[in-house]
N, C-alpha and C positions, 0 to 999 in steps of 0.2 A: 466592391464587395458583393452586387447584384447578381454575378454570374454563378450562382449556387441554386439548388431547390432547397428551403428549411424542410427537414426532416419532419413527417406528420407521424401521428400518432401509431399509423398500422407500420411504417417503416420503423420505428422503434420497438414494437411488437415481435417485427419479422428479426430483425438483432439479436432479440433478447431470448430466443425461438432457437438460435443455433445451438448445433451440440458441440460442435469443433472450441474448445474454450479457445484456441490459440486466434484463429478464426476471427470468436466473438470479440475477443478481447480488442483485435485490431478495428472493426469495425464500431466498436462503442469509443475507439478514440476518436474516429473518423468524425464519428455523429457529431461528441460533444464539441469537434472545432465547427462543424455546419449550426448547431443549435448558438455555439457562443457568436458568430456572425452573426445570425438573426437578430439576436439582440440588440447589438451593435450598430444595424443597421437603424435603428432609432435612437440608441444613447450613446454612439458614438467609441470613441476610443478608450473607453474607460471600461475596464474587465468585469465581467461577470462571472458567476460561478461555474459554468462551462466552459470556459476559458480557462480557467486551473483545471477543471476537472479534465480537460483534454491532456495535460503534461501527466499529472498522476495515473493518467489511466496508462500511458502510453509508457513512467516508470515501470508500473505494476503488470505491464506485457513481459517487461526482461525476466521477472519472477515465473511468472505464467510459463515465458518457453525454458527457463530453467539455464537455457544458453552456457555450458559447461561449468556451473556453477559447482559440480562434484568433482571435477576433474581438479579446480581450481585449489576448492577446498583441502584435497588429500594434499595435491601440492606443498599448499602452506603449512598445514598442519606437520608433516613430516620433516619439514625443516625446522621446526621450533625447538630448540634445544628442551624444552621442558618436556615436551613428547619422546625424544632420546633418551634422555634421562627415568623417564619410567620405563620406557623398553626396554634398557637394559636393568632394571629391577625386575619386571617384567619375566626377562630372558632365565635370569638366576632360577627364580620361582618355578619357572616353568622345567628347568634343570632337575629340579628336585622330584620335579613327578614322571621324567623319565622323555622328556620331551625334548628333543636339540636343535634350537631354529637359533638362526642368527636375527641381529636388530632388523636389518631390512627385510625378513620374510616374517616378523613379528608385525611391525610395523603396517603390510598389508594384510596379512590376516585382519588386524585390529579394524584397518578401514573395511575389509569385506563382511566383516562381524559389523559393524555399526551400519555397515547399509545405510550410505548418504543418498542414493539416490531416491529410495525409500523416502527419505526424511524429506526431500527437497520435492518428490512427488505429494508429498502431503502440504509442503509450504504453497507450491504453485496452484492445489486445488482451492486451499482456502482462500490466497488472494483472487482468485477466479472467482469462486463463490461473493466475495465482497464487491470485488468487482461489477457482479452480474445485479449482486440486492440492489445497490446503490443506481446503478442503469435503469433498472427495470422500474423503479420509484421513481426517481426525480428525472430522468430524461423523458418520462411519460408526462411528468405534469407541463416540463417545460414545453413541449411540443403541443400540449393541451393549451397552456397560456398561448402561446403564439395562436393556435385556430382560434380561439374564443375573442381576446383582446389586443391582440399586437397591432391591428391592423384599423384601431382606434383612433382616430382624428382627433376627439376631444376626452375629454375625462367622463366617463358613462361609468357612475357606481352602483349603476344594478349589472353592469359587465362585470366590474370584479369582485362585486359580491358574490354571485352567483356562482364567479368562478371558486373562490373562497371556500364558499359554503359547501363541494366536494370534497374538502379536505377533511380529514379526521380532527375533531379537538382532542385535546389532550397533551402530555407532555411524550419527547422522545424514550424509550424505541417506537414503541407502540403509535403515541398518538402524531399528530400533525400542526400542531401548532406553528412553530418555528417555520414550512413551510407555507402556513398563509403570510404570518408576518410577510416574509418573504417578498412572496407574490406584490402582493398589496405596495411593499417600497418600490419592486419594479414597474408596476405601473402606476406609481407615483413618478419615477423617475419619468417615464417616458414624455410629461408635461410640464414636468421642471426646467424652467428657461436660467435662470442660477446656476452656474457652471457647478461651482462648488456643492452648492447643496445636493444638484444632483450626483453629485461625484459620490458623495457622502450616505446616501440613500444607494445608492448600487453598491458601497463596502456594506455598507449596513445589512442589506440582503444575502450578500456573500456568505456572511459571518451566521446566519441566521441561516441558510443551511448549508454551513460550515456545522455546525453545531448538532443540529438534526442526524446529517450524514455519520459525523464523527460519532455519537451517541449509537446508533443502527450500528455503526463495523464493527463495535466493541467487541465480539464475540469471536469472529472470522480475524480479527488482527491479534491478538491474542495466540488463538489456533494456530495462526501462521508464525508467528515469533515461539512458541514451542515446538514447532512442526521437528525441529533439529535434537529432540531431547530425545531419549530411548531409553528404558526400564533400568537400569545398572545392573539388574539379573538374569536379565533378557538376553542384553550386552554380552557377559559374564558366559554364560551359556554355548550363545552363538559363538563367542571366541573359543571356547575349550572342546564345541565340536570344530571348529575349522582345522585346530591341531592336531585333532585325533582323527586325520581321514581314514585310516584304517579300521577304526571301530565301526564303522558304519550308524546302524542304529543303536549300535550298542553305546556309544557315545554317550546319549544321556543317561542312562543307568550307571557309568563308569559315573559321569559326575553328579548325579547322588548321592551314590555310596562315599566317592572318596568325600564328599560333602559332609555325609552323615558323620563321618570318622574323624571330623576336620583335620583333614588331609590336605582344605583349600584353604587355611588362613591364609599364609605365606601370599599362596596365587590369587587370591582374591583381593590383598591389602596393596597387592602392587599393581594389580589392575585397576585399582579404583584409580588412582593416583593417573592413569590414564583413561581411564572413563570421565574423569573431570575437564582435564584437560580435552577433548573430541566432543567434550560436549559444550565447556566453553567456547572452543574455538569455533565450532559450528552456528552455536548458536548467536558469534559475533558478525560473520559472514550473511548469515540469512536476514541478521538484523540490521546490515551494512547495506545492504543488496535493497532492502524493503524503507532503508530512512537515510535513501537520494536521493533527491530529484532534478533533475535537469529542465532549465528555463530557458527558450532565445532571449536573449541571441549570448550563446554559450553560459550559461547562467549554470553554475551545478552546486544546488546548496545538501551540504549534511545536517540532514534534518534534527543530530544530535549536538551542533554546534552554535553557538548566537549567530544570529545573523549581522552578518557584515553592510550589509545594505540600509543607510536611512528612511526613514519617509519622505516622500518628495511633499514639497512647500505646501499646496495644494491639502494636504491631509497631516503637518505638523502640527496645526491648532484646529479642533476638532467643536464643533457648535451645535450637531444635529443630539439633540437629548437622548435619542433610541437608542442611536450608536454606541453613545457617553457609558448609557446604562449598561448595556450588554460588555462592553468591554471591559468594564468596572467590577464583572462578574467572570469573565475569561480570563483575562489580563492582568498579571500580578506586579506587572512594572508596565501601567499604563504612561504610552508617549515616548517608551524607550523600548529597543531592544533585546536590553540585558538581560539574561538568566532566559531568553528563548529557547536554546538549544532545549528537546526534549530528550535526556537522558533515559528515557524507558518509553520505548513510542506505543508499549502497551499501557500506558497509564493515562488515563482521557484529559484531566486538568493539564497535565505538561504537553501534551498531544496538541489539545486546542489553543494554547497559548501562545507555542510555534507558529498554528496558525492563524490567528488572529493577527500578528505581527508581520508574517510572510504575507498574506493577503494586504496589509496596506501598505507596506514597503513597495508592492508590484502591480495598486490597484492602476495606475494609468501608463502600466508598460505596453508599450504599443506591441514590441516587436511578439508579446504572447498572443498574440491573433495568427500568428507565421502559421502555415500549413504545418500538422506534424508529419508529412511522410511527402515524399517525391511525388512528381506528377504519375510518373511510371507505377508506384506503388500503387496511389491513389484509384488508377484506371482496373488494377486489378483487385483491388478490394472491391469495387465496383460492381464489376464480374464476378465478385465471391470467390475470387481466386486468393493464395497464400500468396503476396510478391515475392520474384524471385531475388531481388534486390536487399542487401544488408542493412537490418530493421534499425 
C-alpha cells in the first residue's frame, strides 16, 4: 500500500479548482481511493469513508458523462406499449386540427419536444455539483487530518483537539458536528489494539459522515432526481410548434388562439396521457442510473432494493454505545436488513438507512481498496489527461 503519495491539502484544492466536471469528477475518484489507503495504512483492512466515497464517486461519473443515457432513453420509451397507445390518441387529436403524422413521426417529434438531453444536462450538472460540495468539504479535512495527526505514534489530545476545534459546531447542512465526531473515532481507532472495537469505531465514523454528507446533498440529489421533469405546457407547446414547421413563428399565436377557443381540449387531454408516461419513464431511468452502485469485486447493488448481503460476524453483535445510538436513530430495522432498499432516494431517512446498512454489510470488504481505473487510466489522469481507455 506505500507506493502511493497521500494527497495534501493543496492537491485537493487543485481538483476541486478544475472546470472540466468530466475531468474533475474522475480525479476526485482517484483522490478518494489515495485518501482511503492512507487511512488504511494504519487501521488496516477495514473501510473508511473514502473508501465508499471512491465507488459513489466513480457511479456518479456515468451520470456526469451522460454516456448515451438519451439515446437509451427514447429507445425504451418508444417501445412501451403505453407510449403507442397515447400516440395514437395523440395521432387522432392531432387529425382534428388539420395535422397528419403517423405514430412513428409522432413519437419523435414528442422525444424532440421533451428535450432529454436537456433534461439529462441538467441531471449531470447537479450530480457534479454534489459531487464537487461533498469533495471539496470532506476530502479537505481528511487530508488535513492526515497532515496534522496521521503520523501520530501515541494518542496526543491536544493533536485532535485542536484539529476538532476547526470544524464548525452545529448540526448538518450548516454546522459540523458529525464531522468532529468523526475525526475523533478515527483517531481513536488508530490506537485501538481490540480488533473489533476498532473495527466498530471506523463504521461508527463512517456513518457519522455518512450522515453529515447525506444531510449537505439533500438539495443537488433532489435537483438531479427532477432534472427529467418538464412544465406539461412547456411540453405541450414545444410539441405543437415541432408540428407546425411551416408556421414558423407564427406557431405560437396559432396555439393560443386555437387555445383561447378551446380548440385544444381534444389535443391536450391526449398529450397529457403522454407527457406522463415521458415523464415517468424518464424519470425512472435518471433515477435507475443515479440508485446503482457498483462494488469489487463485481458487487452491483440497486440502491432501491434490500440488500442481499449479511453482516459479516465481526459487526453481527454490536457493543460500541455511539455506534448502538446513532444507528438507533438511522436504522429502522436495526441488525437486519429488511426494508433497506430506498424507494425514493430523495427522501434522507430511507436514503441513510440504505446506508447505514450497506456501509456495515461491506465495513471489512477488503476487495473495496482495488484501484477504481486501470493503470493506463490512472497514468493519464495523472497528466490531467481524459483516458482514452472505457471508463
Amino acid at each position: 500500500m506505500s507506493n502511493f503519495a497521500i494527497p495534501t491539502i493543496i492537491e485537493v484544492e487543485r481538483i476541486a479548482a478544475l472546470s472540466d466536471p468530466v475531468l474533475r469528477n474522475l480525479q476526485i475518484t482517484q483522490c478518494y481511493h489515495e485518501l482511503a489507503l492512507g487511512l488504511a495504512e494504519r487501521t488496516g483492512w477495514t473501510v473508511n469513508w473514502c473508501t465508499f466515497a471512491t465507488w459513489a464517486s466513480k457511479q456518479a461519473g456515468q451520470t456526469i458523462r451522460r454516456e448515451d443515457l438519451a439515446r437509451l432513453l427514447q429507445a425504451e420509451f418508444s417501445s412501451q406499449p403505453a407510449a403507442f397507445e397515447a400516440a395514437q390518441r395523440l395521432k387522432a387529436a392531432a387529425q382534428h386540427l388539420g395535422v397528419q403524422l403517423g405514430i412513428d413521426e409522432i413519437l419523435t417529434l414528442l422525444w424532440k419536444s421533451y428535450n432529454p438531453e436537456a433534461a439529462l444536462e441538467r441531471s449531470s450538472a447537479a450530480v457534479a455539483q454534489g459531487n464537487l460540495k461533498v469533495f471539496t468539504e470532506i476530502a479537505h479535512e481528511f487530508a488535513r487530518f492526515y497532515a496534522d495527526c496521521l503520523s501520530d505514534t501515541v494518542y496526543n489530545d491536544d493533536h485532535i483537539t485542536g484539529f476538532c476545534q476547526r470544524l464548525r459546531p452545529g448540526e448538518p447542512p450548516d454546522g459540523q458536528r458529525y464531522l468532529r465526531q468523526a475525526f475523533l473515532h478515527y483517531y481513536q481507532a488508530l490506537f485501538e489494539i481490540e480488533e473489533k472495537s476498532r473495527i466498530e469505531l471506523m463504521l461508527l465514523a463512517n456513518l457519522e459522515i455518512g450522515y453529515h454528507e447525506q444531510t449537505r446533498l439533500q438539495p443537488e440529489i433532489n435537483q438531479a432526481l427532477q432534472s427529467a421533469i418538464i412544465p406539461p405546457q412547456e411540453f405541450t407547446r414545444n410539441l405543437f410548434r415541432a408540428m407546425q414547421p411551416r408556421a414558423g413563428y407564427l406557431a405560437d399565436l396559432l396555439w393560443l388562439l386555437l387555445r383561447l377557443f378551446g380548440r385544444l381540449v381534444e389535443f391536450e387531454g391526449a398529450l397529457a396521457n403522454l407527457v406522463d408516461e415521458a415523464r415517468r419513464h424518464a424519470h425512472r431511468l435518471v433515477t435507475e442510473t443515479m440508485m446503482t452502485i457498483e462494488l469489487p469485486p463485481g458487487i452491483r447493488l440497486r440502491l432501491g432494493e434490500d440488500l442481499k448481503a449479511g453482516f459479516p460476524p465481526v459487526l453481527q453483535q454490536l457493543k460500541n454505545p455511539e455506534l448502538l445510538a446513532l444507528l438507533q436513530q438511522i436504522d429502522p430495522t436495526l441488525d437486519s436488513t429488511r426494508a433497506s432498499g430506498a424507494v425514493y432516494w430523495g427522501d434522507l431517512p430511507d436514503r441513510l438507512h440504505f446506508i447505514a446498512d450497506m456501509f456495515r454489510c461491506y465495513q471489512v470488504t477488503r476487495e473495496l481498496f482495488d484501484p477504481p481505473f486501470t493503470p493506463s487510466q490512472t497514468a493519464d489522469l495523472k497528466q490531467n489527461r481524459l483516458p482514452i481507455d472505457n471508463l
